[in-house]
C-alpha positions in Angstrom: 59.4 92.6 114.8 57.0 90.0 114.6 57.1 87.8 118.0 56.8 84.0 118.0 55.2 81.6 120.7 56.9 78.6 122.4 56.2 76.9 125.6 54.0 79.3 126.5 56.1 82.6 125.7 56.6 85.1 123.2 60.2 85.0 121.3 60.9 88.2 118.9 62.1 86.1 115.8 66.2 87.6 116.1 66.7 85.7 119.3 64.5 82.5 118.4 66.5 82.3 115.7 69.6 82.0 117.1 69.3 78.2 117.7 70.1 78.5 121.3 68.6 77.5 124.4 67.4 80.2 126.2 64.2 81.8 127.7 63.2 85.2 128.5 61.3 85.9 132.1 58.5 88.7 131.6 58.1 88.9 135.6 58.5 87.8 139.0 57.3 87.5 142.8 57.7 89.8 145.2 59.8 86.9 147.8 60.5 83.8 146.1 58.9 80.8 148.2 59.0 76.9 148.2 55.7 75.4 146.5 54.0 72.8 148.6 53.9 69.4 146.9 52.2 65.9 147.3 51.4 63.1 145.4 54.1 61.3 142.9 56.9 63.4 143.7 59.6 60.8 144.5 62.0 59.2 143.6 62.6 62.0 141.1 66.1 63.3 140.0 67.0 65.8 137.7 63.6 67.6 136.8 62.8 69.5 133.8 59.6 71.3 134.2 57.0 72.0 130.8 53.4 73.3 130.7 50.8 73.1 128.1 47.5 74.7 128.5 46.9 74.7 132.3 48.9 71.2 133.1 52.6 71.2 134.3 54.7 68.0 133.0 58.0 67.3 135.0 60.0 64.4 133.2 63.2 63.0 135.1 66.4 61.0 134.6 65.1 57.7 137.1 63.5 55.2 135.9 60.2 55.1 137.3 58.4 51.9 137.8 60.5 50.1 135.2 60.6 53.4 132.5 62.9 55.7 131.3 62.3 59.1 131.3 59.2 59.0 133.7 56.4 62.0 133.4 54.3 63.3 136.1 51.6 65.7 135.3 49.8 67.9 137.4 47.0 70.4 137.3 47.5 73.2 140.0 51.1 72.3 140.7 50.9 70.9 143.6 49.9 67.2 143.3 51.6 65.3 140.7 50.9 62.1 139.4 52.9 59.5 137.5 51.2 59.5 133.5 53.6 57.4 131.6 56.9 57.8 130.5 59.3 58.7 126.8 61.0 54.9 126.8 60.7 51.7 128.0 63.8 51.2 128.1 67.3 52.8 126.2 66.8 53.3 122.9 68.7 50.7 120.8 71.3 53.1 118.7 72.3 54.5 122.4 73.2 50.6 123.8 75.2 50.3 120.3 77.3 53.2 120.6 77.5 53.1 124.8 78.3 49.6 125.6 76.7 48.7 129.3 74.2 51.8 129.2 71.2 51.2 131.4 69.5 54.1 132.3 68.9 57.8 130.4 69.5 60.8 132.3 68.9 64.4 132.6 66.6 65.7 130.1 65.3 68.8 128.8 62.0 69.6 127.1 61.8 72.4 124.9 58.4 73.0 122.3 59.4 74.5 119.2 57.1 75.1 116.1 54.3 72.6 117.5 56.4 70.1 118.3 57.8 68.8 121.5 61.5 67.9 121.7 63.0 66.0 124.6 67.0 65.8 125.2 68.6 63.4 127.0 72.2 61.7 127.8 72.9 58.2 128.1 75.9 56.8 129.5 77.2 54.3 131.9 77.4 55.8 135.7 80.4 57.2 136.6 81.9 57.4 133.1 83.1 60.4 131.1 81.6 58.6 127.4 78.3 59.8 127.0 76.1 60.1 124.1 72.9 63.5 123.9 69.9 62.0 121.9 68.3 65.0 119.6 71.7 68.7 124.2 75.8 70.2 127.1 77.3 70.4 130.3 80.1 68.6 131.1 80.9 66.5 135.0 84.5 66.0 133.8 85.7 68.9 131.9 83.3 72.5 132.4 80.4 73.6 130.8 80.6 73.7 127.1 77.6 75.2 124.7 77.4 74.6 121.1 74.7 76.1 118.7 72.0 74.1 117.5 69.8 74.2 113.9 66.3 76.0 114.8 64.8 73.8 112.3 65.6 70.1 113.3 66.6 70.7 117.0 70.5 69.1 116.4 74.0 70.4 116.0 74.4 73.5 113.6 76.5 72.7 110.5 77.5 76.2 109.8 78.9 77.0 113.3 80.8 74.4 114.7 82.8 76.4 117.5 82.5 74.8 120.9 82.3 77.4 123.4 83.7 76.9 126.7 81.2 78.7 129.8 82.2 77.2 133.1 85.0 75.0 134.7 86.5 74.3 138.5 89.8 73.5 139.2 90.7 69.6 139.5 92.9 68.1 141.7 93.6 65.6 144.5 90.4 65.0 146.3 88.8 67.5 144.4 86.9 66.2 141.5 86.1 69.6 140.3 82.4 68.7 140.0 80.0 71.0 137.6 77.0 69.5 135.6 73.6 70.2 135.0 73.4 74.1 133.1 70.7 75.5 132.3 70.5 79.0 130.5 67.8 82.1 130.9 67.5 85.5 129.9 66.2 88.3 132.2 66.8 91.8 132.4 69.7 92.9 130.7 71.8 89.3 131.5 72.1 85.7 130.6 72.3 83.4 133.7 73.7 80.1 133.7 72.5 77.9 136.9 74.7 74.6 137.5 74.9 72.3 140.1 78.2 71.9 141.9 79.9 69.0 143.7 78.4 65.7 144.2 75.1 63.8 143.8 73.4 61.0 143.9 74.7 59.8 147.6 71.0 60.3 149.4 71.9 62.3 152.9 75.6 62.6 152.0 74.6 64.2 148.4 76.8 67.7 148.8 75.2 68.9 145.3 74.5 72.5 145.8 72.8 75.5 142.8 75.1 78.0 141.4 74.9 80.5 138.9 76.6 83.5 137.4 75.6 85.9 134.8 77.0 87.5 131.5 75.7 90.3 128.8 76.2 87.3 126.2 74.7 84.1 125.7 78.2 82.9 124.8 79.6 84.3 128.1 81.8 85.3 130.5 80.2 84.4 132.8 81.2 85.5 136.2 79.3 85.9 139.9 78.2 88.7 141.5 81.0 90.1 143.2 82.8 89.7 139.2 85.1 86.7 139.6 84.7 84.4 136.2 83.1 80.7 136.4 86.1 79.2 134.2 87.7 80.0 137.3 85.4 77.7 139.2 83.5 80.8 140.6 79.9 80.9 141.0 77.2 82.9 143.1 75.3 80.3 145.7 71.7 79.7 145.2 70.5 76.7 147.1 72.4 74.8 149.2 71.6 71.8 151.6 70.1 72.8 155.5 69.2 70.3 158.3 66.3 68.5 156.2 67.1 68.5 152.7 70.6 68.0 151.3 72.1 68.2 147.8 69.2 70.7 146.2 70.6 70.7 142.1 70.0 68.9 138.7 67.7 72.3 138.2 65.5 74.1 135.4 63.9 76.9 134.9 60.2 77.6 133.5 58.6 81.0 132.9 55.3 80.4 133.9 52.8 83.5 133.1 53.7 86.8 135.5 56.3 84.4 137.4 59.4 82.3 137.2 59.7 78.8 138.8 62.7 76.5 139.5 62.2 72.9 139.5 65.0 70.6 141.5 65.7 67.3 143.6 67.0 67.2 147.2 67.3 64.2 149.3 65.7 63.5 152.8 68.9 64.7 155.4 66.9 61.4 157.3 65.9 59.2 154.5 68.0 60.3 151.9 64.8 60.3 149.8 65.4 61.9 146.5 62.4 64.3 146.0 61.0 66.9 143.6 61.2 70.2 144.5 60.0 73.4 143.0 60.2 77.2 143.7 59.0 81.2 142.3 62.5 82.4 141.1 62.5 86.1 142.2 65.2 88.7 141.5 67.1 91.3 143.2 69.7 93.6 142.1 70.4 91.7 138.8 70.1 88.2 141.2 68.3 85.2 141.6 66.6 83.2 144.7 65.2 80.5 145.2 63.9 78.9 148.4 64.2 75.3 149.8 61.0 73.7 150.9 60.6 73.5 154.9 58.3 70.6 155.3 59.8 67.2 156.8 60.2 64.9 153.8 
């Protein structure tokens, strides 16, 4: 079967062309640990990590000094630094079909055939009408996954089924919060990582990583102990401790002989939002992750 490359990795050609997003992990550390970083690493939110050659790129949802979709590259990473950003501002199609829309959020950077192709949402805060420029994970009603065209990156015309991966129960004074998925391959499972419960409130952010696993792409998904996610079930990977709170808005990169997870967490003091990354190791068919131990 004759491989083929992206972002670094090598793809046999049955599941790259499946359309969807997914990416295998070739190895891991023996005990995952927090990398030390410096430099431009906050206010960040929502990180999604890419290398090319030997630089890293982390883009995010802020804006950063008056852009959208802010980039910070780093050689060794370790000290990032602010080199530009996708937009100015939100693209005009997106103001026309979301009235009020200021700001672009969570995006996702995949390289595919040479090119590089950035997804992103844009919608007003706090609203359930958003629109995905070029990406699905849903705040308001679960996880859904549709499959995309190979070729041109958007929504597949010849399967249209919207499938339905994760969900938690709604009701009074539980919002049922679940956003952020991201997919990867490893072993002999698909893991889906999502962030629970709520963000953006600094110190009081209770945003914590989950995941569960399934033997197909299109799920069930269930934790480790076998309970499903459309049941609002997950297996904890990061939660907040006494200096960093509400660890989520995660990816995933394989990077060579090791797998890294980029996040945010906020200052427990400061309420700083903050980039964060860590080696992904497994264990019995499980992830970890590690939170950094620094003061922010």
């Amino acid at each position: 079967m004759e491989p083929v490359t992206q972002m670094g990795r090598v793809w046999p050609k049955s599941f790259a062309s499946t359309g969807l997003a997914l990416i295998f992990s070739a190895g891991a550390l023996l005990a995952q640990q927090a990398i030390p970083l410096r430099g431009d690493i906050s206010p960040i939110h929502d990180p999604t990590i890419a290398r090319e050659g030997s630089n890293y790129y982390v883009f995010s949802t802020n804006r950063y000094r008056q852009k959208d979709l802010p980039e910070f590259c780093s050689p060794d990473l370790h000290t990032f630094t602010f080199c530009g950003s996708i937009f100015d501002d939100v693209p005009a199609w997106a103001r026309t079909e979301i009235p009020g829309a200021k700001d672009i959020w969570a995006p996702d950077v995949k390289y595919v055939d040479g090119v590089y192709r950035v997804y992103y949402a844009v919608s007003t805060f706090g609203s359930n009408v958003s629109d995905i420029g070029l990406a699905f994970g849903s705040f308001w009603s679960g996880i859904k996954m549709r499959r995309v065209n190979p070729a041109t990156g958007k929504l597949s015309a010849k399967d249209k089924k919207l499938y339905s991966l994760a969900s938690r129960p709604r009701s009074q004074g539980h919002p049922g919060a679940i956003e952020a998925p991201y997919i990867v391959g490893h072993g002999r499972y698909y893991y889906l990582f999502v962030s629970f419960d709520q963000c953006c409130k600094g110190a009081q952010s209770t945003y914590r990583t989950m995941v569960g696993r399934a033997e197909k792409i299109t799920g069930p998904y269930k934790d480790k102990n076998g309970r499903s996610m459309m049941d609002g079930n997950a297996t904890e990977l990061l939660a907040g401790n006494d200096r960093w709170k509400g660890p989520g808005g995660q990816s995933v990169l394989e990077d060579g002989d090791r797998d890294l997870l980029v996040f945010h967490a906020y200052g427990a003091e400061d309420g700083r939002r903050t980039l964060q990354i860590s080696t992904l190791t497994w264990d019995n068919d499980c992830p970890h992750a590690a939170l950094e131990t620094r003061q922010p």
